[in-house]
C-alpha positions as CSV (number, residue, x, y, z in Angstrom):
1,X,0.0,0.0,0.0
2,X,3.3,2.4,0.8
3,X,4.5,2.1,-2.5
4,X,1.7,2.3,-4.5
5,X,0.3,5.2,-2.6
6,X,4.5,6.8,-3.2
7,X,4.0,5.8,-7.1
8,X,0.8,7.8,-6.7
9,X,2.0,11.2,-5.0
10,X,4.9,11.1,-7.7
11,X,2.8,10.2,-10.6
12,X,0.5,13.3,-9.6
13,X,3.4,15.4,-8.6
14,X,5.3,14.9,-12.4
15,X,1.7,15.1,-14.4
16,X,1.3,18.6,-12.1
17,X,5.2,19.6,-12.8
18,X,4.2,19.3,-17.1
19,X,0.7,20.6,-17.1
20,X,2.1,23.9,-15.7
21,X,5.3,24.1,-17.8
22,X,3.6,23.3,-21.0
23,X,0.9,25.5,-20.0
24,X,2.8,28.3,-19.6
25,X,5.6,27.8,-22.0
26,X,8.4,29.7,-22.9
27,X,11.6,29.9,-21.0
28,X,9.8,28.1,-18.3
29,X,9.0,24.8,-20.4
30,X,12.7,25.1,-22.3
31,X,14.2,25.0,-18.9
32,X,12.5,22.2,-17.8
33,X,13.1,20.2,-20.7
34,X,16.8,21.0,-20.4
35,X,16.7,19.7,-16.7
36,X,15.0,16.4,-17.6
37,X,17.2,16.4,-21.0
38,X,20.6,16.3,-18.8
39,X,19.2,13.7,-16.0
40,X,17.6,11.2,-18.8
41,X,20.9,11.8,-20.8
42,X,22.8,10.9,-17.9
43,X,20.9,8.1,-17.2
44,X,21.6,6.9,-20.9
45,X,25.3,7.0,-20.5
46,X,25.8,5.7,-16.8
47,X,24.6,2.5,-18.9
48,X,27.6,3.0,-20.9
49,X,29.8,3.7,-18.6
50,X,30.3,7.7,-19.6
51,X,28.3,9.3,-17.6
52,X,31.6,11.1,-15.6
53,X,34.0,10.8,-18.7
54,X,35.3,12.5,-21.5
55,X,32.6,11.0,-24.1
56,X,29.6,12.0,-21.8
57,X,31.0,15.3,-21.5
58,X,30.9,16.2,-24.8
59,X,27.7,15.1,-25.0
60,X,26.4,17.1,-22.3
61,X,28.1,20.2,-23.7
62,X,26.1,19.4,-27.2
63,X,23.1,19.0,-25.6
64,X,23.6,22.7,-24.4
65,X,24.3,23.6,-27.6
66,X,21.2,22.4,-29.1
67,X,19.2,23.8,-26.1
68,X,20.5,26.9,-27.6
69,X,19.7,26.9,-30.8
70,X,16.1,25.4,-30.2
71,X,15.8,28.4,-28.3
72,X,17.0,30.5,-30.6
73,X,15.0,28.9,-33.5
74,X,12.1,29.0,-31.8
75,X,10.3,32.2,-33.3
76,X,9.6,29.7,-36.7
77,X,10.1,26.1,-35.6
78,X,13.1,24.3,-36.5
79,X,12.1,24.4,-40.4
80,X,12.9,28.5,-39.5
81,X,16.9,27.4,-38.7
82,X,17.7,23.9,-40.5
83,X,21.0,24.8,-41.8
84,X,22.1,25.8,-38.3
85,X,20.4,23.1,-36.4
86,X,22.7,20.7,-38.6
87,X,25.7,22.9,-38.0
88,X,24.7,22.2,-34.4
89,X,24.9,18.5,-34.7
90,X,27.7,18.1,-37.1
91,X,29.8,19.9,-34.3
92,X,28.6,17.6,-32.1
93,X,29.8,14.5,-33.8
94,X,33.0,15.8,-34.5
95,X,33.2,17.2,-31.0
96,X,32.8,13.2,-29.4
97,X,34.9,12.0,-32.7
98,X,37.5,14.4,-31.2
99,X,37.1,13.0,-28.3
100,X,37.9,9.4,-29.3
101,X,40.9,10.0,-31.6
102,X,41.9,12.2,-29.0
103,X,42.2,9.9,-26.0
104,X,42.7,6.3,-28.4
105,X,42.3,3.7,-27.3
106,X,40.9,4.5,-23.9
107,X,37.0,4.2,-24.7
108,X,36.0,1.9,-27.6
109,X,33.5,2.6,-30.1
110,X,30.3,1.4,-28.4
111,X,30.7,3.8,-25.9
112,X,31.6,6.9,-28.2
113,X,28.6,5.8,-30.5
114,X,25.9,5.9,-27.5
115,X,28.2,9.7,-26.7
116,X,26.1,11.0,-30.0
117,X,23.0,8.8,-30.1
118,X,22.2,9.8,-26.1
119,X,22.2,13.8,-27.3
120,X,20.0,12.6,-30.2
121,X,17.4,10.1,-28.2
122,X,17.4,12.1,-25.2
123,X,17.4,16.1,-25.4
124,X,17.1,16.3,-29.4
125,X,14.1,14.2,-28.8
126,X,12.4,16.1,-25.7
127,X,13.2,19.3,-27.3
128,X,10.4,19.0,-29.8
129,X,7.7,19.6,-26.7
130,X,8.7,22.7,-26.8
131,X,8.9,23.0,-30.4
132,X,5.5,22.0,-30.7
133,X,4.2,24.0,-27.8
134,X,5.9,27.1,-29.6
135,X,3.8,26.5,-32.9
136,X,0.9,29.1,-33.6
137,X,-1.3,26.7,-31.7
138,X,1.1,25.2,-29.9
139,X,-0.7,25.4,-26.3
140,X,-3.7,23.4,-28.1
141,X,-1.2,20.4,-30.2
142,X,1.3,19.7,-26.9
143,X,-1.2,17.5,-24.9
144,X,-1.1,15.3,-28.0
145,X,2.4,14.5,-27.6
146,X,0.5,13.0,-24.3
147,X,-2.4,11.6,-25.3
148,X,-0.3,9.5,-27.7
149,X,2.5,8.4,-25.0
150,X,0.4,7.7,-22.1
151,X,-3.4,7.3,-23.1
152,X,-1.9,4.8,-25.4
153,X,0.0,3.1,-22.7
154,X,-3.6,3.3,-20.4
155,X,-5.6,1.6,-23.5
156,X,-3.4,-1.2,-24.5
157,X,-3.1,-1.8,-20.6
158,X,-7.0,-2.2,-20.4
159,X,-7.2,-3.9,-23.8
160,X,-4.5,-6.7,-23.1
161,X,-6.2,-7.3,-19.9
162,X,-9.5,-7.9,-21.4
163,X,-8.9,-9.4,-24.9
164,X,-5.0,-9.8,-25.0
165,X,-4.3,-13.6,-26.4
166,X,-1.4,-13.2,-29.4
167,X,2.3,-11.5,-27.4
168,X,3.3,-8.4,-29.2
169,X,7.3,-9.2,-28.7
170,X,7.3,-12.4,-25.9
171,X,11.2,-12.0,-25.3
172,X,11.5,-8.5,-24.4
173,X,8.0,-7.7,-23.0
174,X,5.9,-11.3,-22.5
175,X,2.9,-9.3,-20.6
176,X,2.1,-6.8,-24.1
177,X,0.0,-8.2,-26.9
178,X,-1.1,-7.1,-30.1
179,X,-4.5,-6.9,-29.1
180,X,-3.2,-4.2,-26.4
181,X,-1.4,-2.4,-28.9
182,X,-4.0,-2.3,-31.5
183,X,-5.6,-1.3,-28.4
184,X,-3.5,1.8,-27.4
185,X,-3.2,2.7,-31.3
186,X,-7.1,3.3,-31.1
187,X,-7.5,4.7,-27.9
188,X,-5.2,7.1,-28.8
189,X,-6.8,7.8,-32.3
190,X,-10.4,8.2,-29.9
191,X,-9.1,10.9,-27.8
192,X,-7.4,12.6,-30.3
193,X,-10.3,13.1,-31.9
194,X,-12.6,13.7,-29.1
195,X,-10.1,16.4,-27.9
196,X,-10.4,17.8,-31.3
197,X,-14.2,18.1,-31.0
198,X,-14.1,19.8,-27.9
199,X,-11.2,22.5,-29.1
200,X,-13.6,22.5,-32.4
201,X,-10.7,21.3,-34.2
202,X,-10.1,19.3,-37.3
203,X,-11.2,16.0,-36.1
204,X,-9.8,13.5,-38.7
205,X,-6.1,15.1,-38.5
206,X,-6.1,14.9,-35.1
207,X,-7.2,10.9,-34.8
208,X,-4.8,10.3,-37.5
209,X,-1.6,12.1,-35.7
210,X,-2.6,10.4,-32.5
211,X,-2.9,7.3,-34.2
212,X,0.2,7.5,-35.3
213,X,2.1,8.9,-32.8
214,X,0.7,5.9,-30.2
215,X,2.5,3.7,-33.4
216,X,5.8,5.4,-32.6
217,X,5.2,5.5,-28.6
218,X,4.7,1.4,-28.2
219,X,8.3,1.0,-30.3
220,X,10.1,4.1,-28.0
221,X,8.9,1.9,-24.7
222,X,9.8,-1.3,-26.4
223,X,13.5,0.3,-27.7
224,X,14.1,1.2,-24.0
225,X,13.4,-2.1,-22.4
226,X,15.5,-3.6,-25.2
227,X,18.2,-1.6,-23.9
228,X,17.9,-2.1,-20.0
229,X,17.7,-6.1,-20.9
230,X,20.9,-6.6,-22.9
231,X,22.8,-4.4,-20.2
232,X,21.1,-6.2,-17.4
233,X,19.3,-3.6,-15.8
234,X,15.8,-2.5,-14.0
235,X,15.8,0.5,-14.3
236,X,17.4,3.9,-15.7
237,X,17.1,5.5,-12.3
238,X,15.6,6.3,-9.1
239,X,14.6,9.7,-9.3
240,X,11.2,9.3,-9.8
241,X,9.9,7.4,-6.5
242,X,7.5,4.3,-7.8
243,X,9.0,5.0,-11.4
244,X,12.4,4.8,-11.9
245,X,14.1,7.5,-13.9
246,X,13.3,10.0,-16.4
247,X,13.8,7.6,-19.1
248,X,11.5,4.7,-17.8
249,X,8.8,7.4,-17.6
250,X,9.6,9.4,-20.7
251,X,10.8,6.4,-22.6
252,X,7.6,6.6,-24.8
253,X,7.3,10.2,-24.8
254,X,11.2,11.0,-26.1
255,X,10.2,9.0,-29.5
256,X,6.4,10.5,-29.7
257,X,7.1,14.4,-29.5
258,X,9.1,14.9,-32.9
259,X,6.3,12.6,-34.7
260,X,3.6,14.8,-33.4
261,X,5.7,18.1,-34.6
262,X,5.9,16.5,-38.2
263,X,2.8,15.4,-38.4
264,X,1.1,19.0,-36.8
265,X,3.2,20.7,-39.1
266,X,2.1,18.4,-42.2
267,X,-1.2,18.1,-41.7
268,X,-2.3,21.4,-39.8
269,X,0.4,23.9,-40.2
């Protein structure tokens, strides 16, 4: 009963923590996204062993980099900035490549690989909350980003229970079925579009990004337990009591947001 009712408190206390920052945007949300960008990147490399080396280093000084820019870029979107947000990156890579020639042979190429692919899957990923959130209507098209992550995960929850017979992927996760995740897919696509008739939205775009996005959000939480069981671990962290770390929480949300930015910017503009 303790631990559900501490899973509870922190559940609340997180859902309370993004409500307000995506509600009120701005400097406030990029800040908070570059908080939970460092802790979730840290988390990625302390499975790497760089975490508190050279490699990770680099990476967290590209993640400020791209912070940046974002921020910078942020009047237009990222299509406003492209050529720069690829400058960004490209000094990144050669940045951690530096890094690796530099100090050869001390970190083999595993861990200077997972250097450039935590700035991408972690921060580069989260950033696009904010990038959405700073569209035209931005404060209307960010709770998608959580309607597809979580309100998928809630519906293919309720759907494996109930009808769940044929596993999804029985090696890596034996409790998910593809009943549950046609489950979660529709669910999603159901409050997509019954958030778009209450914001008197387009209806059909909306189903269809959430339906898409909750494609993309199953495969981000399935990529993340792939990578906790080949390196033998629970969990990413403990900062989150009941949870883990920012990963196991955001691990669907990190691959959702930039699929809801594309497809808002596609299909709504």
């Amino acid at each position: 009963m303790k631990s559900f009712l501490t899973r509870l408190l922190s559940g609340i206390i997180l859902v309370a923590l993004i409500f307000a920052t995506c509600w009120y945007g701005g400097g406030l949300l990029w800040l908070f996204l570059l908080l939970i960008g460092y802790i979730g990147q840290m988390e990625f490399y302390k499975v790497f062993g760089i975490q508190d080396k050279s490699p990770g280093f680099a990476g967290y000084l590209g993640t400020a980099l791209w912070m940046m820019g974002v921020h910078v870029a942020s009047g237009g979107g990222l299509t406003a900035k492209t050529e720069g947000m690829w400058l960004i990156l490209m000094v990144v890579f050669l940045l951690i490549m530096a890094v690796y020639v530099f100090t050869f042979p001390k970190y083999d190429t595993q861990q200077i690989m997972a250097a450039f692919f935590g700035i991408v899957y972690v921060p580069v990923m989260l950033s696009f909350i904010y990038q959405t959130r700073m569209l035209e209507s931005g404060l209307q098209l960010v709770w998608l980003i959580f309607f597809c992550s979580w309100g998928c995960d809630t519906f293919a929850y309720c759907t494996g229970m109930l009808l769940g017979k044929h596993k999804l992927a029985p090696v890596l996760s034996p409790k998910k079925s593809i009943e549950g995740a046609v489950g979660g897919v529709a669910g999603a696509a159901l409050l997509g579009a019954v958030y778009a008739g209450i914001m008197t939205a387009p209806v059909l775009e909306y189903a269809l990004i959430c339906a898409v996005g909750a494609v993309a959000s199953q495969i981000g939480d399935l990529a993340a337990s792939a990578i906790k069981r080949q390196h033998g671990i629970k969990d990413y962290g403990r900062l989150i009591p009941g949870h883990g770390g920012i990963l196991d929480r955001f691990d669907s949300v990190i691959v959702t947001a930039p699929m809801i930015y594309i497809l808002a910017v596609a299909l709504i503009g």
